[in-house]
Backbone bond lengths (Angstrom), bond angles and torsions (degrees), N, CA, C in turn:
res aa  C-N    CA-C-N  psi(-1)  N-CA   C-N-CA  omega(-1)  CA-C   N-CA-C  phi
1 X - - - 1.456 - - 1.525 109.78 -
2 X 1.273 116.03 128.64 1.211 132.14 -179.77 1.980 109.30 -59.73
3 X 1.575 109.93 130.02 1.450 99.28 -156.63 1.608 89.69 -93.50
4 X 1.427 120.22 44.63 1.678 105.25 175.95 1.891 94.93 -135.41
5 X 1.667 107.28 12.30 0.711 97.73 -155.22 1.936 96.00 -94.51
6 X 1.387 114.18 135.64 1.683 110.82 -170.55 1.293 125.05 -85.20
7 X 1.329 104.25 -45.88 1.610 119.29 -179.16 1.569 101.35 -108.62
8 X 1.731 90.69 176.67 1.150 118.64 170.33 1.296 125.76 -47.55
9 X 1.318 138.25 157.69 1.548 134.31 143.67 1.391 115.29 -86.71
10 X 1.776 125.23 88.69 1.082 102.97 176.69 1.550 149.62 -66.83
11 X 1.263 97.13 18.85 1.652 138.74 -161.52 1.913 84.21 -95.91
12 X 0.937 135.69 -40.63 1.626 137.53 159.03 1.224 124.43 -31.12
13 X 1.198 131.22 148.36 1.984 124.37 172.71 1.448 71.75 -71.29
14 X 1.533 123.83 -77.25 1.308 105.05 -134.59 1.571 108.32 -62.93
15 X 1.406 133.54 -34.66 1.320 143.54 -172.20 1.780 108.88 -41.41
16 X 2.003 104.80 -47.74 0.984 99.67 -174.77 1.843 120.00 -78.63
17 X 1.184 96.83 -27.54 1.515 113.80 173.59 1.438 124.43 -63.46
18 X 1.478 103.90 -35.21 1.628 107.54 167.96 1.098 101.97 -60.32
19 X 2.050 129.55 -45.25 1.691 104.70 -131.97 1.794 100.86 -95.16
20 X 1.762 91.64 -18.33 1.527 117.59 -171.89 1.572 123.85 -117.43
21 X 1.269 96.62 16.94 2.263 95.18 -172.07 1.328 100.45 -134.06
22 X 1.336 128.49 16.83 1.297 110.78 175.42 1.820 109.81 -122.27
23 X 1.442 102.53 167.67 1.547 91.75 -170.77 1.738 104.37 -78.62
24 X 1.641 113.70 -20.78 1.706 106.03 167.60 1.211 125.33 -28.47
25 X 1.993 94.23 -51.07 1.089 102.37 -154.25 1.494 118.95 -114.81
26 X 1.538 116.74 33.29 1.369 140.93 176.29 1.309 114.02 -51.58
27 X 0.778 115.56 -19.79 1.913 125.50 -165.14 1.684 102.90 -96.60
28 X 1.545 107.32 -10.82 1.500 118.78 -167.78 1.570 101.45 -93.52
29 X 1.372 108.07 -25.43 1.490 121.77 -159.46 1.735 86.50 -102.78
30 X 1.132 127.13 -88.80 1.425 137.87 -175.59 2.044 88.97 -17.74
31 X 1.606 104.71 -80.02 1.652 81.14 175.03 0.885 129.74 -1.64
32 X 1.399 109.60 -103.74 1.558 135.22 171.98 1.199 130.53 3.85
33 X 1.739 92.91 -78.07 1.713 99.39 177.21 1.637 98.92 -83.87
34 X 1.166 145.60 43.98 1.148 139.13 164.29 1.653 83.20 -104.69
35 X 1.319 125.45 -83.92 1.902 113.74 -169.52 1.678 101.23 -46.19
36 X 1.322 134.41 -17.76 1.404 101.74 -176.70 1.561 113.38 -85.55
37 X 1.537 114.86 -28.40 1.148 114.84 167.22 1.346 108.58 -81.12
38 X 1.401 162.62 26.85 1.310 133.38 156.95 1.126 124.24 86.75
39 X 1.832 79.97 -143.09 1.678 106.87 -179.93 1.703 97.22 -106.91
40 X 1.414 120.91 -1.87 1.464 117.75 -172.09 2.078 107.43 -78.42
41 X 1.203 87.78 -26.32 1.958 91.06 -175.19 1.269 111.70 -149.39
42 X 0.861 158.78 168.08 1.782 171.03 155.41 1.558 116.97 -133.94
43 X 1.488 124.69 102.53 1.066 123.39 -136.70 1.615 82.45 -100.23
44 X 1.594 135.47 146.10 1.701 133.11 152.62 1.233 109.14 -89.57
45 X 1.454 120.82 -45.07 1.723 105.84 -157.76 1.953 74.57 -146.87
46 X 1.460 96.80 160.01 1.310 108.85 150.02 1.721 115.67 -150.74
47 X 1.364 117.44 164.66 1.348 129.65 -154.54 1.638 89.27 -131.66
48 X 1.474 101.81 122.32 1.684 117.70 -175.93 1.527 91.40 -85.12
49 X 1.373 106.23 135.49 1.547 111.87 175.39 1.912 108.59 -128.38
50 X 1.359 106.62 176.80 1.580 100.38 -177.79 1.024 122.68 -48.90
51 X 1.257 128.36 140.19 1.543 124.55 -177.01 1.690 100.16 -84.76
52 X 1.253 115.24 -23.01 1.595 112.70 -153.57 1.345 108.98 -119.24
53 X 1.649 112.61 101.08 1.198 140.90 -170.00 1.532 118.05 -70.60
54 X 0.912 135.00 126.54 1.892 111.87 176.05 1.374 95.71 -149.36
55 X 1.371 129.77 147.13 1.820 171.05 -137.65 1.593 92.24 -89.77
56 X 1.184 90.08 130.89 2.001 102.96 154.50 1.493 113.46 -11.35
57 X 1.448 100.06 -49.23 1.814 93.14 -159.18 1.449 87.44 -141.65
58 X 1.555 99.10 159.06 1.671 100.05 -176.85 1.495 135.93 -71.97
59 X 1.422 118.23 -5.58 1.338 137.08 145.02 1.180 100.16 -76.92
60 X 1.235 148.32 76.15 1.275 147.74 139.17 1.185 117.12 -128.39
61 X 1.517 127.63 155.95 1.880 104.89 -173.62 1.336 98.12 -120.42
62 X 1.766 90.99 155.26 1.410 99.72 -156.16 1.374 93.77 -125.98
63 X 1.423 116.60 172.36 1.626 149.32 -165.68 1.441 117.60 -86.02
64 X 0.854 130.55 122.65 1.342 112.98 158.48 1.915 118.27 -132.75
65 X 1.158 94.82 91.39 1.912 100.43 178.47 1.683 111.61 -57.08
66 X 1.234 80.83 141.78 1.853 103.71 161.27 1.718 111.26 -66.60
67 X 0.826 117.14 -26.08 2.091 129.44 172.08 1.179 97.61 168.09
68 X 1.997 88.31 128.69 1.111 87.37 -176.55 2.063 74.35 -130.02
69 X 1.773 89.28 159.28 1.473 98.80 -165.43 1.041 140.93 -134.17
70 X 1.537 161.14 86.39 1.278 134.28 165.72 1.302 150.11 -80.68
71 X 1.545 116.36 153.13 1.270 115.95 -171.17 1.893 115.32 -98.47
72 X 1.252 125.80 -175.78 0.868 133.85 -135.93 2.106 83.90 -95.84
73 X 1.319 108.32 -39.27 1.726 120.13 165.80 1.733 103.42 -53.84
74 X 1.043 119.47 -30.07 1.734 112.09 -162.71 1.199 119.23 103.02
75 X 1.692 110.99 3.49 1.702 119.34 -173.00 1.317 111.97 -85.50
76 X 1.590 131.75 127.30 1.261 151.37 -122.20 2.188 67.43 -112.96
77 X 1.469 93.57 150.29 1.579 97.59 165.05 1.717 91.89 -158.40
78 X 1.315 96.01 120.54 1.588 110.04 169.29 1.859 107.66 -114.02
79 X 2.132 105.53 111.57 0.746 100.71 154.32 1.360 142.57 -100.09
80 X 1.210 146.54 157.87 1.488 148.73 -132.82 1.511 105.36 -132.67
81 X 1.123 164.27 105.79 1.230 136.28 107.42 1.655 149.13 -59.07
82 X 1.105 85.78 104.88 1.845 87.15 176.75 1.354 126.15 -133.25
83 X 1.660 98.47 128.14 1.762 110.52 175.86 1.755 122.01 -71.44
84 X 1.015 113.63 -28.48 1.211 107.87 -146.11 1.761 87.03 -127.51
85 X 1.594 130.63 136.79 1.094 142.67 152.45 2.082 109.85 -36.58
86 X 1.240 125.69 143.57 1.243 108.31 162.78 1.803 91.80 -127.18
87 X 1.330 98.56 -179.20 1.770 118.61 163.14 1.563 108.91 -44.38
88 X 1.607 94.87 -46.63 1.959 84.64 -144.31 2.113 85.19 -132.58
89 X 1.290 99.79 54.07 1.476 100.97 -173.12 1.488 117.35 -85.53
90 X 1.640 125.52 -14.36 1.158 122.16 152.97 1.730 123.18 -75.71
91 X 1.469 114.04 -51.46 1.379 99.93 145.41 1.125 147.43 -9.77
92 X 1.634 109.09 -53.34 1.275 111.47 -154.40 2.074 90.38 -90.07
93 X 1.349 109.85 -34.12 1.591 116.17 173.89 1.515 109.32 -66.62
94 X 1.115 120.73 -29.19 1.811 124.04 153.26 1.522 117.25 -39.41
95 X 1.507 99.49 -81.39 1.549 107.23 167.66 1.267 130.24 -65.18
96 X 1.414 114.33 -7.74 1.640 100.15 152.75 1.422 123.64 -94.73
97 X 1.327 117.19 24.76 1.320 125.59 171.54 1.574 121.53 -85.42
98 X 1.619 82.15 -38.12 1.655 107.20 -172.04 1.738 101.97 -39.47
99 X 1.526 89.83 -46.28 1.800 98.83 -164.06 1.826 100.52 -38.15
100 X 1.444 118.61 -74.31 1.641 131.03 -155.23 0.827 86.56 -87.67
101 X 1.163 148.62 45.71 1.700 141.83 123.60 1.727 103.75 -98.92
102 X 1.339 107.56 -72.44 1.370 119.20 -170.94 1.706 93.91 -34.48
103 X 1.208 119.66 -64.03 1.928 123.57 -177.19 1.467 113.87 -30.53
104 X 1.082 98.58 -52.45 1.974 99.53 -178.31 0.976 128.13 -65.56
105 X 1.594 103.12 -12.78 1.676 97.90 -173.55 1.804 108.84 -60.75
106 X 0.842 143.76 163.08 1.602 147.64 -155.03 1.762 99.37 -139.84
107 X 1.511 119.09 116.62 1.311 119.60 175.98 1.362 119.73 -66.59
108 X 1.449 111.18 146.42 1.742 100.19 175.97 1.266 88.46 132.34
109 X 1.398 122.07 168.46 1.375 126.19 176.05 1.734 112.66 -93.30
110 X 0.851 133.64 4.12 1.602 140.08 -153.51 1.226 118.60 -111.25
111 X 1.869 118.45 2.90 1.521 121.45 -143.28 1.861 82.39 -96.88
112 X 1.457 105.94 153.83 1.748 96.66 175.10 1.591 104.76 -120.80
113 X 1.404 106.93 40.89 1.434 100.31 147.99 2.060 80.22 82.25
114 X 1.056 128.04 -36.76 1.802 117.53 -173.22 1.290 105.78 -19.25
115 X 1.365 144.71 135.70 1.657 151.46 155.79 1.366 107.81 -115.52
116 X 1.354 92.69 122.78 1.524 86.35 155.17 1.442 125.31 -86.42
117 X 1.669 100.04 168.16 1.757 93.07 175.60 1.438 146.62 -39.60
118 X 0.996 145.57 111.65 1.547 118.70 -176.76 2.088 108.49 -116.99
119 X 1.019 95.29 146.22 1.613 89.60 -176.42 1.507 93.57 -134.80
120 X 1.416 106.63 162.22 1.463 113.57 177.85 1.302 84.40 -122.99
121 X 1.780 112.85 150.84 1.767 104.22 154.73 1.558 85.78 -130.93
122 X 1.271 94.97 144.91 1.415 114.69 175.16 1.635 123.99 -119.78
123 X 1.400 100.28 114.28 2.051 101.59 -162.91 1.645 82.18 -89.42
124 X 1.393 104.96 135.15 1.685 104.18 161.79 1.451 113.44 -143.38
125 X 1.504 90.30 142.31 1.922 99.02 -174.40 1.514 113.22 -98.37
126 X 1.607 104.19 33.32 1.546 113.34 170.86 2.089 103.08 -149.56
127 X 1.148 90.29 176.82 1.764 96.70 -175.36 1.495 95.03 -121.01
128 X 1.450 103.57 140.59 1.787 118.91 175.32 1.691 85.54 -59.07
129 X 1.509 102.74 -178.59 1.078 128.85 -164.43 1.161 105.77 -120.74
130 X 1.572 108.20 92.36 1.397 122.97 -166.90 2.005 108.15 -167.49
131 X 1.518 110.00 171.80 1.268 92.53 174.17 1.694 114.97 -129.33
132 X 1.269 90.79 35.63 1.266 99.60 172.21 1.998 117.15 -96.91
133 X 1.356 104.29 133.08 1.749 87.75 -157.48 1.585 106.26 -112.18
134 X 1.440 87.69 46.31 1.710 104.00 176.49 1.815 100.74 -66.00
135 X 1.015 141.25 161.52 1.491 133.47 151.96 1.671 117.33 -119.06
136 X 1.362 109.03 31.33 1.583 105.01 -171.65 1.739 83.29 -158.17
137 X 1.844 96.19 124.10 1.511 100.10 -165.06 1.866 93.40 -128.89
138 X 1.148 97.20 135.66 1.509 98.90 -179.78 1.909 119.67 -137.73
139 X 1.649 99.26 118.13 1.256 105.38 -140.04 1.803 94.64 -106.79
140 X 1.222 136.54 133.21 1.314 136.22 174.23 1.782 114.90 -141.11
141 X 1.481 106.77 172.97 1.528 96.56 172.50 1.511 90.05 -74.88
142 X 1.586 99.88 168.20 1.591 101.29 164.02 1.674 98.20 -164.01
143 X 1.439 100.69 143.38 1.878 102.98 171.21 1.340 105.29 -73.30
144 X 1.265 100.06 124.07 1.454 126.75 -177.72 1.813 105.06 -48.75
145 X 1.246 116.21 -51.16 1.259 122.69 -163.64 1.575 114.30 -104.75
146 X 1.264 123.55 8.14 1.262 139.11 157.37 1.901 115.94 -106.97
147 X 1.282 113.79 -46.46 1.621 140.30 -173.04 1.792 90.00 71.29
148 X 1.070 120.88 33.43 1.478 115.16 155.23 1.593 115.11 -79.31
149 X 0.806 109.81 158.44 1.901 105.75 -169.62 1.849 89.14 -104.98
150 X 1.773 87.80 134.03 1.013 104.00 169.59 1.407 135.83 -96.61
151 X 1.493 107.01 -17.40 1.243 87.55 165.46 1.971 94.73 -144.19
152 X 1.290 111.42 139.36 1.679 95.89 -167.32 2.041 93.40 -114.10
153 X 1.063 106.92 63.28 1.586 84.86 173.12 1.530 100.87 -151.84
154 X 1.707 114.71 18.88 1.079 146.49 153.70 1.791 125.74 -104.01
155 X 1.660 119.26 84.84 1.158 109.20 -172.65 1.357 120.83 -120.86
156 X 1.405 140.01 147.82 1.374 131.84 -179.98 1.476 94.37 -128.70
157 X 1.609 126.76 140.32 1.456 137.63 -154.93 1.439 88.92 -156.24
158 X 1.474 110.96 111.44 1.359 104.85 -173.07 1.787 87.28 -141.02
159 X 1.921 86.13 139.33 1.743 110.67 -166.52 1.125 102.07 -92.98
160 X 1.363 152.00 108.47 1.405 154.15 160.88 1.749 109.47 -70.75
161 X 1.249 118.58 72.68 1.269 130.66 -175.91 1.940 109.48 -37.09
162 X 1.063 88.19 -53.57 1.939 104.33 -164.36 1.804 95.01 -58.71
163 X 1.318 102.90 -23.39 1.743 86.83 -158.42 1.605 100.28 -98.95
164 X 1.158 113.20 16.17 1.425 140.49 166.31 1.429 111.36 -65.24
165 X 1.242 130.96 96.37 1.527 122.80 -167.49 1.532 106.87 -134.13
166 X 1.141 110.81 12.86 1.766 107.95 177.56 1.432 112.74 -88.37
167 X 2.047 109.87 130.89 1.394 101.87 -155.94 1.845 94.77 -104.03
168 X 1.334 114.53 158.59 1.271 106.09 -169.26 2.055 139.79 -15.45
169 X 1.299 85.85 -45.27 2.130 110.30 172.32 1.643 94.84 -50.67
170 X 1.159 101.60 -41.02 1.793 99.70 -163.49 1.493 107.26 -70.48
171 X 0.895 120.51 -58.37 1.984 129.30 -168.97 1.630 80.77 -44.52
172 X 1.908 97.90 130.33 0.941 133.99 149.73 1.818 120.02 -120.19
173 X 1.330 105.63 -42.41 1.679 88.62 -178.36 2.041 86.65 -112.09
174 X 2.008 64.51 172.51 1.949 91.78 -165.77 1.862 101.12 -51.58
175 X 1.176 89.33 -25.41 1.753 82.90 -170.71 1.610 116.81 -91.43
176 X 1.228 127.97 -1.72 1.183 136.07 117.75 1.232 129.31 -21.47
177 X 1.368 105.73 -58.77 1.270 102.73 -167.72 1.528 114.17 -77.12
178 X 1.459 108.75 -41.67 1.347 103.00 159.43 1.172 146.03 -45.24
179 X 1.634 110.44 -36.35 1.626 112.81 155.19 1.072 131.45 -52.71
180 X 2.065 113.70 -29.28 1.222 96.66 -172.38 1.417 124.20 -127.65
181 X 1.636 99.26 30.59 1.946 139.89 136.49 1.901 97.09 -54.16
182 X 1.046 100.62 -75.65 1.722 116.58 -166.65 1.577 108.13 -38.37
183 X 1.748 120.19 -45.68 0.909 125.30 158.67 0.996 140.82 -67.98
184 X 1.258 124.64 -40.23 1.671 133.43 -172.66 1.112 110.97 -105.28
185 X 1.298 143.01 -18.88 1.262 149.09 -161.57 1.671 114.16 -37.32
186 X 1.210 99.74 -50.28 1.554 112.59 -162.27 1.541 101.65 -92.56
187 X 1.641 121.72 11.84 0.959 124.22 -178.24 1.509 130.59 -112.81
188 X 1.989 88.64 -15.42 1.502 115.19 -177.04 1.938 118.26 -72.42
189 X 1.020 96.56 -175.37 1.505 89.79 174.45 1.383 109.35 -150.02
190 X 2.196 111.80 -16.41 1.265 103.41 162.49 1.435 97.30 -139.13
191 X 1.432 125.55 173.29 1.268 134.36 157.07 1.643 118.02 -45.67
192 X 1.362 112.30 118.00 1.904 114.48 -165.28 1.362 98.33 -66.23
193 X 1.337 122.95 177.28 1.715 118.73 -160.42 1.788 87.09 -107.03
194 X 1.078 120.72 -26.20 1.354 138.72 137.18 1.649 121.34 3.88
195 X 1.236 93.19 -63.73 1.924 116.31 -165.20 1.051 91.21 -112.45
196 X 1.162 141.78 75.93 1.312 139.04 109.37 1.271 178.09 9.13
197 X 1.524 83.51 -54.99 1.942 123.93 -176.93 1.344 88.24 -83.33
198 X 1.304 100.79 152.94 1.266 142.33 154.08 1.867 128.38 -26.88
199 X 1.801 79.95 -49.32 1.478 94.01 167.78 1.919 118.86 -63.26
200 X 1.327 93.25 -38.23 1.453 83.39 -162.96 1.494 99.37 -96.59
201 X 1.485 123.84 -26.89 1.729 100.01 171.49 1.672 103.16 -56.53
202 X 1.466 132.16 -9.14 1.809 91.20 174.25 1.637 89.80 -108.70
203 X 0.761 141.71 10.88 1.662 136.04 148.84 1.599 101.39 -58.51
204 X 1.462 117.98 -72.18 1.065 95.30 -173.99 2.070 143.73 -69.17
205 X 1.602 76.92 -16.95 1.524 92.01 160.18 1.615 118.59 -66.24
206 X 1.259 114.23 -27.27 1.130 119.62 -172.33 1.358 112.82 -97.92
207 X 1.165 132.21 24.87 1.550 144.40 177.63 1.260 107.15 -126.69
208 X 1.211 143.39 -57.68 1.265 171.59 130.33 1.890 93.83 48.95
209 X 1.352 114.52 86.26 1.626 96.45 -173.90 1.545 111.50 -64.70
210 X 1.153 131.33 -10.91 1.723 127.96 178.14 1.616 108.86 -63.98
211 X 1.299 118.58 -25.65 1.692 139.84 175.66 1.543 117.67 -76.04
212 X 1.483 115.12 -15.23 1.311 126.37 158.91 1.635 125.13 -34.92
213 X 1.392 123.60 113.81 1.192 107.24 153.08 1.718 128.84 -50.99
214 X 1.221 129.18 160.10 1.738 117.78 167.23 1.491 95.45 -51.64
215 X 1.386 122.39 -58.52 1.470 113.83 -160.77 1.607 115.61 -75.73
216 X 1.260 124.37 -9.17 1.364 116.42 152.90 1.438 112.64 -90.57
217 X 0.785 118.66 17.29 2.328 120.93 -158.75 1.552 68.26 -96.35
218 X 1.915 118.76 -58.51 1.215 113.76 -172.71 1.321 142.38 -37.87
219 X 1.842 95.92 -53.47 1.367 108.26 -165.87 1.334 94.73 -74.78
220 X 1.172 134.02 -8.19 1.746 131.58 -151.26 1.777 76.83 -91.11
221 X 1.281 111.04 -51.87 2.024 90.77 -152.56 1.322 77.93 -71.99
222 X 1.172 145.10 -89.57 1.481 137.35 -155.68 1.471 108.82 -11.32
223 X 1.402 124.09 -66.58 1.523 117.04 154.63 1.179 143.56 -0.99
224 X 1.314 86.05 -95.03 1.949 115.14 162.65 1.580 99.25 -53.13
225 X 1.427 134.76 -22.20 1.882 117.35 163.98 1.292 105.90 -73.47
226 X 1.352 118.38 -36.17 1.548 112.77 174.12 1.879 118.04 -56.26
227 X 1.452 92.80 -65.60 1.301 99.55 172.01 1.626 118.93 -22.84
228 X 1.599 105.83 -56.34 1.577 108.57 -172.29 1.510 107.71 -86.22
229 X 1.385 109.67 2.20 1.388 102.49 -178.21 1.830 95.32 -95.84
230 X 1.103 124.66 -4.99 1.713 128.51 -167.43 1.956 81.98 -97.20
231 X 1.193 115.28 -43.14 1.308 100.19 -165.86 1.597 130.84 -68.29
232 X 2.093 94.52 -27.87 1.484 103.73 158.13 1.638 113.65 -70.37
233 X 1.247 115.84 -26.14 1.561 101.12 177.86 1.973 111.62 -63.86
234 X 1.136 120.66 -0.78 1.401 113.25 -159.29 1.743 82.84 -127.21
235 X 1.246 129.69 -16.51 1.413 117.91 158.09 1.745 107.66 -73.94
236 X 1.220 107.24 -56.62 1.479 90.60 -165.59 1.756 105.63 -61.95
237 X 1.638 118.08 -29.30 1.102 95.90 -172.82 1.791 130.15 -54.71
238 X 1.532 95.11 -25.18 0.725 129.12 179.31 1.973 122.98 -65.33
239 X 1.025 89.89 -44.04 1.479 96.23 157.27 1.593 147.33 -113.83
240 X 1.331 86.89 35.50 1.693 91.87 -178.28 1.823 72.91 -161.81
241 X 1.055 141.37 40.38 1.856 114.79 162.42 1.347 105.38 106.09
242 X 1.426 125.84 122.84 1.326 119.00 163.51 1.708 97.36 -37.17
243 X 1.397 109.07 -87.92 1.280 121.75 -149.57 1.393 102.95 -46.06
244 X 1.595 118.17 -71.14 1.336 121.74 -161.30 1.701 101.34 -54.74
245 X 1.433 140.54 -37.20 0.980 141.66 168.24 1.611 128.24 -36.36
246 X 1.755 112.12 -55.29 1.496 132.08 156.96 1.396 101.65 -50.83
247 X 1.720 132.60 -49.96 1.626 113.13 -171.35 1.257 109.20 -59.83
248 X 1.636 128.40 -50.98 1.557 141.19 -159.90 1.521 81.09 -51.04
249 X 1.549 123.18 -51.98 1.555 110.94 -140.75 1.359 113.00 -73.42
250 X 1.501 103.72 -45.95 2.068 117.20 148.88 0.858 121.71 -11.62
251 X 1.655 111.45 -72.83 1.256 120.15 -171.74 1.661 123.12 -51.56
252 X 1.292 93.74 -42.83 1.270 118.92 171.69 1.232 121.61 -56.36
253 X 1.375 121.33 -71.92 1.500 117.41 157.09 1.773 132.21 -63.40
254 X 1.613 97.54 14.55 1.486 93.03 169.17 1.564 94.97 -96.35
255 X 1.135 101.90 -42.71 2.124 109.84 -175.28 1.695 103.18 -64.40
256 X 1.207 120.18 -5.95 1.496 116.95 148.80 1.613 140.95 -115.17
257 X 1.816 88.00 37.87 1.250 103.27 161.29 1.395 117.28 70.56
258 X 1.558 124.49 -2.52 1.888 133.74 -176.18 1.104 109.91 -50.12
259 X 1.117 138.57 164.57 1.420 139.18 156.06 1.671 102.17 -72.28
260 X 2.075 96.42 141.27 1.234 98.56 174.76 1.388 123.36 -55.95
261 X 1.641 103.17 -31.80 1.542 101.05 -175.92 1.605 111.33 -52.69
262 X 1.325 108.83 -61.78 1.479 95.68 168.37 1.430 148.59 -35.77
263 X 1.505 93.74 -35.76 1.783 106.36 175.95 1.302 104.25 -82.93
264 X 1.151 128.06 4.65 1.713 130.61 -170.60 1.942 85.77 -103.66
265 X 1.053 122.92 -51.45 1.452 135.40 -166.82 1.523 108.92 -58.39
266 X 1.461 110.60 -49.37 1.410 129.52 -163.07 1.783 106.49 -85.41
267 X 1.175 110.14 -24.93 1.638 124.62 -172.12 1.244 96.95 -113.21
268 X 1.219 129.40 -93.60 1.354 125.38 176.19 1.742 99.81 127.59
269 X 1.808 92.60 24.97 1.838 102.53 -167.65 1.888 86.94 -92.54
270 X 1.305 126.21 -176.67 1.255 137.87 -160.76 1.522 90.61 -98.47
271 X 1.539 110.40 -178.41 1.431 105.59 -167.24 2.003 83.22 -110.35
272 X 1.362 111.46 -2.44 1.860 102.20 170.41 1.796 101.38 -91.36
273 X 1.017 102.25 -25.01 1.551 104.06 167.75 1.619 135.66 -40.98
274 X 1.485 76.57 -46.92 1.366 100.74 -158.86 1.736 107.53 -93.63
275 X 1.198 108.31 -22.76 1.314 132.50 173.56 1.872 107.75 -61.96
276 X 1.218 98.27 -52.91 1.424 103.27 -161.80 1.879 107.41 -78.65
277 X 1.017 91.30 6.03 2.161 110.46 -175.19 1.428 91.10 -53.65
């Protein structure tokens, strides 16, 4: 780690978990997804719930969210961090939906099917594969032959960090500014004259790597090795084949003993895939 370096990488498990997974720092998160949702939700309080989802039966595969959340309505909010593109990465935000739906159902014969909302937001430190250079993607059912949305209490809101290019002069709204905290953060050295609010002097107080315990100073580089170890997985994929690139890296992290769940997370290869390496 670079010794000029001030803050966090919120691009980190732990980076994002410090600034956004704790109940301190609830007011950091509620923000947040308040500018990413709009005019669609306005969040007051939310209640941190299990992150770690698991199947009917114990051969079944199970979930495990980066925050997963509720609000004060009963609306399920699964947040996401991900560095690295995988194979089957809308999929895999499909099937982690399943979870906060499947939960509500209510035993007994009498239930009428009522759902509450569920939204996924998804922070990503890469862009789908497309050439549109929007960076804020918003995904719903919709009738194909009207484009009226058919059903709105199913949403996926996914942040394309990289395609984020506004340099401090530019941010005009609050949610601006948050994108371009999310981005630069770990790059700054003071609070921008920019950020202002309230919110973000204890964001940035609250990143501040000199404020580290030893035992988080720890978990943070261990992190940040992950972090740079996600970033060689998206070079090599990159240079030898999406696909064939994700197997080498498997392989690799199976011959170092990882948990499959992880190599399923980091690749985005199947867990029979990954087996047969």
């Amino acid at each position: 780690m670079s010794s000029k370096t001030k803050y966090i990488n919120p691009f980190t498990d732990f980076g994002f978990k410090k600034l956004f997974g704790s109940e301190f720092n609830k007011d950091l998160l509620i923000d947040f997804l308040n500018q990413v949702l709009g005019d669609r939700e306005q969040i007051r309080d939310l209640t941190y719930l299990n992150t770690e989802k698991s199947g009917k039966t114990g051969s079944d595969r199970k979930a495990i969210f980066d925050l997963y959340c509720e609000n004060e309505k009963g609306y399920r909010f699964i947040i996401e961090l991900q560095n690295v593109p995988q194979l089957y990465f809308k999929d895999r935000s499909i099937f982690y939906a399943t979870f906060p739906i499947q939960e509500q159902a209510q035993k007994g014969n009498q239930w009428d099917y009522n759902l509450k909302a569920v939204y996924t937001i998804g922070i990503l430190n890469f862009s789908f594969a497309d050439t549109q250079e929007r960076y804020v993607r918003e995904i719903q059912l919709i009738d194909k032959a009207t484009g009226e949305v058919f059903y709105d209490k199913l949403t996926f809101i996914y942040l394309e960090v990289p395609r984020f290019r506004k340099e401090e002069a530019e941010l005009i709204t609050h949610f601006d500014k948050w994108m371009f905290v999310l981005k630069n953060l770990h790059q700054l050295q003071d609070r921008p004259k920019k950020l202002q609010e309230k919110i973000f002097e204890k964001l940035f107080r609250q990143a501040e790597i000199a404020q580290l315990t030893p035992e988080d100073m720890k978990t943070y580089e261990e992190s940040l090795k992950t972090y740079w170890d996600n970033y060689s997985v998206l070079e090599t994929a990159r240079n030898e084949g999406k696909e064939e690139g994700m197997i080498k890296v498997a392989r690799e992290m199976k011959n170092d003993k990882e948990p499959i769940e992880k190599i399923i997370k980091y690749t985005g290869l199947t867990k029979e895939q990954i087996e047969k390496l």
